[in-house]
N, C-alpha and C positions, 0 to 999 in steps of 0.2 A: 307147536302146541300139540301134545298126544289128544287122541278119540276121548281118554280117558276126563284129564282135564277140564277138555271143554265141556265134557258133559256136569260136570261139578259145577263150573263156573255158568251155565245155565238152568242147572238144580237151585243154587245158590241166590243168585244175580236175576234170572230171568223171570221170577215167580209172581202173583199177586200180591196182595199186601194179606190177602185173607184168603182164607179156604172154608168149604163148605166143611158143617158140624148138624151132626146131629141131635143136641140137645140147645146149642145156642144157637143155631141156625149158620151162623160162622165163628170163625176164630181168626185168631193172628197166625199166619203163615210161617212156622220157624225157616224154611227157605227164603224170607223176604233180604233183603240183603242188611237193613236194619236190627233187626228180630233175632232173639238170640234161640236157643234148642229147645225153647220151649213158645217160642214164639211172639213172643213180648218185645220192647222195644229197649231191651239192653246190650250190654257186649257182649252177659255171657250167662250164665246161672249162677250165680255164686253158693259156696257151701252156707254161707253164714251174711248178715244185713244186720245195719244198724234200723234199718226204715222201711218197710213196706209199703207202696201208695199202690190204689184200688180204684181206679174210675173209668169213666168213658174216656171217646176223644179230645176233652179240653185237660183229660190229663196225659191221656197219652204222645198228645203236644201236635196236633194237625197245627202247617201253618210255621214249625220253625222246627229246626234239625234235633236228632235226638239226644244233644248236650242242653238244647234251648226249651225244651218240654219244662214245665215251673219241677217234677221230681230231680233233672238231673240238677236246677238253679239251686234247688235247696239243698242238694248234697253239698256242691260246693259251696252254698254260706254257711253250714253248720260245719262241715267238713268231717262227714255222717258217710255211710254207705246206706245208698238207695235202690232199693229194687222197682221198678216201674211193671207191674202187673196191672195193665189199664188196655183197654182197645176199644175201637166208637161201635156204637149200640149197646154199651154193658152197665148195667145199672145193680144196685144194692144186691138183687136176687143171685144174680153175676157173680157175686163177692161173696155171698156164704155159701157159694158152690166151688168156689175158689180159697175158700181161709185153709183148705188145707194146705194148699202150695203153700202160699204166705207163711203159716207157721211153722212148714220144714222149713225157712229159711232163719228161724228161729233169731224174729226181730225184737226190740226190746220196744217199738211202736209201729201200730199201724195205720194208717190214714185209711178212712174210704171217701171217696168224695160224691156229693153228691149234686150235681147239675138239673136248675130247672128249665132248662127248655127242654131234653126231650124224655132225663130220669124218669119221670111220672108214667110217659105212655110207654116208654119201652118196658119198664116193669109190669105194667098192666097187659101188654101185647104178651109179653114172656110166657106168662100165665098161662093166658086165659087164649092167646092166637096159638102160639106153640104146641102149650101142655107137656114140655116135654121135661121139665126139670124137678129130680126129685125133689117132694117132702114139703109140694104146694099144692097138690090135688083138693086139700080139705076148701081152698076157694071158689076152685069149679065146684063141688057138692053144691057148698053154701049158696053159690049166688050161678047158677047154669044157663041164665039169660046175658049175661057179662061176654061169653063165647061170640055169640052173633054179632054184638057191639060192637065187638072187638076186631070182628071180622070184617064188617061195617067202614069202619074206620081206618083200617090195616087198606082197604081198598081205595078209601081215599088220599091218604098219605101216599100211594104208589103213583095215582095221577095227576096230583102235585108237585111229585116228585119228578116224575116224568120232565113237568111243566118248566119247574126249575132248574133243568139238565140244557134247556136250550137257550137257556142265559150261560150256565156255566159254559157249554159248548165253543161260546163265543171266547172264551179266556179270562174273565174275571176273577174265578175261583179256581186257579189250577190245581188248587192243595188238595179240592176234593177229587174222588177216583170218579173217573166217567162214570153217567149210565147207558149201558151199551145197549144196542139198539141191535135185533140181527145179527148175523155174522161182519164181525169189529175184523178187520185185516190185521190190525195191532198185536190181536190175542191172540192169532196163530201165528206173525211171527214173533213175538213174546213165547212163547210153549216151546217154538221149534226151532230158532234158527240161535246159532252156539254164537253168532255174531251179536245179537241182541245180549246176551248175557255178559261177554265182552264188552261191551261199550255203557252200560248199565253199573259194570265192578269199577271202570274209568270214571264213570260219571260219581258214582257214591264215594270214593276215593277223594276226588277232587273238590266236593262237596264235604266231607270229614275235613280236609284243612286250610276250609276256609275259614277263617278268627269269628268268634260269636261277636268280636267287633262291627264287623261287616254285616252279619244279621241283623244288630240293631239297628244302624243306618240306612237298609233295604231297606227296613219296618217302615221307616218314617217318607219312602218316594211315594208319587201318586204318577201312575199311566194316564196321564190328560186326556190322551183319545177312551181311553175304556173308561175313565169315568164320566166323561162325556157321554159315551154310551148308554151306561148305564142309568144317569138320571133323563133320559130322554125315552128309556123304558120306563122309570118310574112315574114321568109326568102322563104316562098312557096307563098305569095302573092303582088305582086310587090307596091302594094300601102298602103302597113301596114308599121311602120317605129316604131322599136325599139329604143329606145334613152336613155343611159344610162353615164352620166357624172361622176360617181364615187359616188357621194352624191345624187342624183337623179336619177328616173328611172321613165320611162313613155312610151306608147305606143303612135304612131299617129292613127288615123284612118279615115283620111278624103273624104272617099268614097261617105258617107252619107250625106255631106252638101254639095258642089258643083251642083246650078242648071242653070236649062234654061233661059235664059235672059227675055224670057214670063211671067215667073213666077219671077222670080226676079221684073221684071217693076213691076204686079200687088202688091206681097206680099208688095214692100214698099207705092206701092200707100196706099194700105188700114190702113198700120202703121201710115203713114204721117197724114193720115185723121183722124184717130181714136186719136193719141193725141192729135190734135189740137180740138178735138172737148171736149174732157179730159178738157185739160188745161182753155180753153172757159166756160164750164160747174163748173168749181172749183173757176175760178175768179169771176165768178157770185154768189159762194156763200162766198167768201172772205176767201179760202183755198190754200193754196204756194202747190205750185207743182214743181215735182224736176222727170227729167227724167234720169236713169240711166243704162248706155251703156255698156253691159257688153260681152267680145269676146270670142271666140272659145278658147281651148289649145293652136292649133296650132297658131294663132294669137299671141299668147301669148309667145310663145317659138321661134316667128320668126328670131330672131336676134340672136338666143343663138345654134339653133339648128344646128350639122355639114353640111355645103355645099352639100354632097356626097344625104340628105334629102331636104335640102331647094330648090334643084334645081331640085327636082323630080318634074313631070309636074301636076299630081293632088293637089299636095302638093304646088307648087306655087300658080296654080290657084286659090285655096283656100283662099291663102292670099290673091293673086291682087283685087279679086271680094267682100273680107270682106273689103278690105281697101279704093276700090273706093264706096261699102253699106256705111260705115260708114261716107266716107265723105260727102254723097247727104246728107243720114239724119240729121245731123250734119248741113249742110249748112239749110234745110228747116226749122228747128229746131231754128236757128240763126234767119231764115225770118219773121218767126212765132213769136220770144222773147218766147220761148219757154224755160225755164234753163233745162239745161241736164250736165251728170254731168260721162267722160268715166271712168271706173276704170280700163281701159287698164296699164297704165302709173306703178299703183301701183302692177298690176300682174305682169309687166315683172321683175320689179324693185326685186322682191319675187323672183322669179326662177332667176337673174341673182345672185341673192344672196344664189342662192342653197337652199332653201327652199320648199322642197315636197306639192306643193301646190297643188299637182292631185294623183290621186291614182298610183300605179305602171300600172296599167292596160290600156285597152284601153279607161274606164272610160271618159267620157268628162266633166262632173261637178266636180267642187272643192273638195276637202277634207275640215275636220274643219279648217286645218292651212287658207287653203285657201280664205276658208268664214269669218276669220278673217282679212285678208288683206281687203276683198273687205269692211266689217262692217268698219274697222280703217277709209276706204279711205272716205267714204261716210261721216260718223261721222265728221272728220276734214271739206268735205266739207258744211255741216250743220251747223256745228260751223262757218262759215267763212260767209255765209249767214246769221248767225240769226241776226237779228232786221231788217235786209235788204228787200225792197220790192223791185221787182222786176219792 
């Protein structure tokens, strides 16, 4: 193998999944080995799309490979071209900083999605922690105490975060990317050594063909020791919740979504504003736009989960506050003529059905089964729309 080569194949193969950005604080790495030249998580750019999709990480598919993401499921049940412009932490504000991509790709619809466990405070953080994204300044004027909240809180979510790295640490979560502590020996030879890019281009390779057969079937094993583990961390913390019906196994852990009413007001203000100007901006160029509302776990399992859990007080809260989120937006959304489109109905309907639609873990993004329910749900409503103007 030439100098040459190898330096490609750990350009390519050996990089993050993300790099640091100045206005979103990260992006998607077009070196990731997944991610195409613009960084995203397709083959390629293409000149022209039948589909544009826009969300965080429960679209950009953590948790199953980049055919198993619910954009690339829905290509293939429509048998559409889909562009996935989605990467985790990016929320609405994300997406009208990004519509221009989307509509050089001159799609005939565009999806944005929007997720309530962390949509709300990452748009509020964007804001008002960042400050860096044009043509939202006029919210810092209006409300300039929002900043320190913001900051407030950005500091708590780090030592949470922290906190939840040494659960992940142990192997539960390996979908997520570590949080690296110090000088990580990984990350230098990750950066440096043409061998790690090498075995990296074999592993992604070998991972491309393996059959999305065999992803659903992974979906559905459970590590008996790591979930052993893990509810034996849960019975030492009062607000973890093990939940195991016999056909199903899943952790709760809703520590992490539950916020301040401050920030709840702000993160939906900027959501509200941000599609509508989405939606505005696509009618004008003669593009259907289709929003979709996608919940937490917990959300999801609210009706199915034992009492002894549904009446735990972070655990309720959790619901009360996604259930009255979802109804504001939902109603603005209505004001607006806005089409949105929940795929609540068809999650639960999955897990009432016993259907391992989350990992066993404390995982909060779907599994492939999962990201198929949510593709079928959408798909159907697409079909149920087409020829339709809004």
């Amino acid at each position: 193998m030439s100098e040459k080569a190898g330096l490609i194949l750990t350009n390519r193969y050996g990089e993050s999944r993300f790099i640091d950005d100045a206005i979103f604080g990260i992006r998607p790495n077009p070196r990731f080995a997944e991610h195409d030249e613009w960084g995203f998580r397709n083959r390629k750019v293409p000149t022209h799309v039948d589909i544009v999709t826009m969300g965080d990480s429960q679209t950009y598919g953590v948790n199953a490979p980049p055919e198993g993401a619910w954009p690339s499921l829905l290509a293939k049940q429509l048998n559409k071209t889909v562009y996935n412009l989605s990467f985790g932490t990016y929320s609405p504000p994300h997406y009208l900083y990004l519509l221009n991509k989307a509509q050089s790709l001159k799609p005939a619809l565009v999806i944005t999605a929007v997720y309530f466990g962390n949509d709300i405070w990452d748009a509020a953080y964007l804001i008002y922690g960042k400050q860096s994204i044009p043509g939202y300044h006029f919210y810092i004027n209006q409300n300039p105490g929002m900043v320190a909240v913001m900051q407030m809180s950005y500091e708590r979510v780090v030592s949470q975060s922290q906190e939840k790295a040494k659960i992940l640490e142990s192997g539960f979560n390996n979908a997520i990317p570590n949080i690296q502590k110090g000088i990580d020996i990984r990350v230098i030879i990750r950066r440096h050594s043409m061998l790690y890019g090498v075995l990296r281009l074999i592993r992604h390779r070998v991972k491309s063909e393996k059959s999305l057969k065999a992803y659903f079937e992974d979906a559905k094993k459970v590590n008996t020791v790591h979930w052993n583990q893990l509810c034996d961390y849960a019975m030492k913390n009062k607000n973890i919740y093990c939940f195991n019906s016999g056909s199903v196994r899943t952790v709760f852990d809703p520590r992490f979504r539950v916020m301040n009413k401050k920030i709840t007001e702000a993160g939906l203000h900027i959501i509200s504003f941000s599609l509508a100007e989405i939606d505005h901006r696509l009618k004008k160029r003669q593009i259907s736009h289709l929003v979709v509302l996608i919940p937490t776990k917990e959300y999801v399992y609210k009706n199915i989960v034992p009492v002894k859990i549904k009446h735990k007080k972070l655990f309720s809260d959790l619901i009360f506050y996604e259930m009255a989120n979802l109804a504001r937006l939902k109603a603005y959304l209505d004001v607006e003529g806005i089409h949105y489109f929940d795929v609540s109905p068809a999650l639960e309907k999955a897990a009432r059905e016993q259907k391992q639609i989350y990992p066993y873990s404390s995982q909060s993004h779907p599994n492939i089964i999962g990201y198929s329910i949510i593709a079928h749900a959408i798909g159907k409503e697409i079909l149920r729309l087409h020829g339709k103007k809004r």
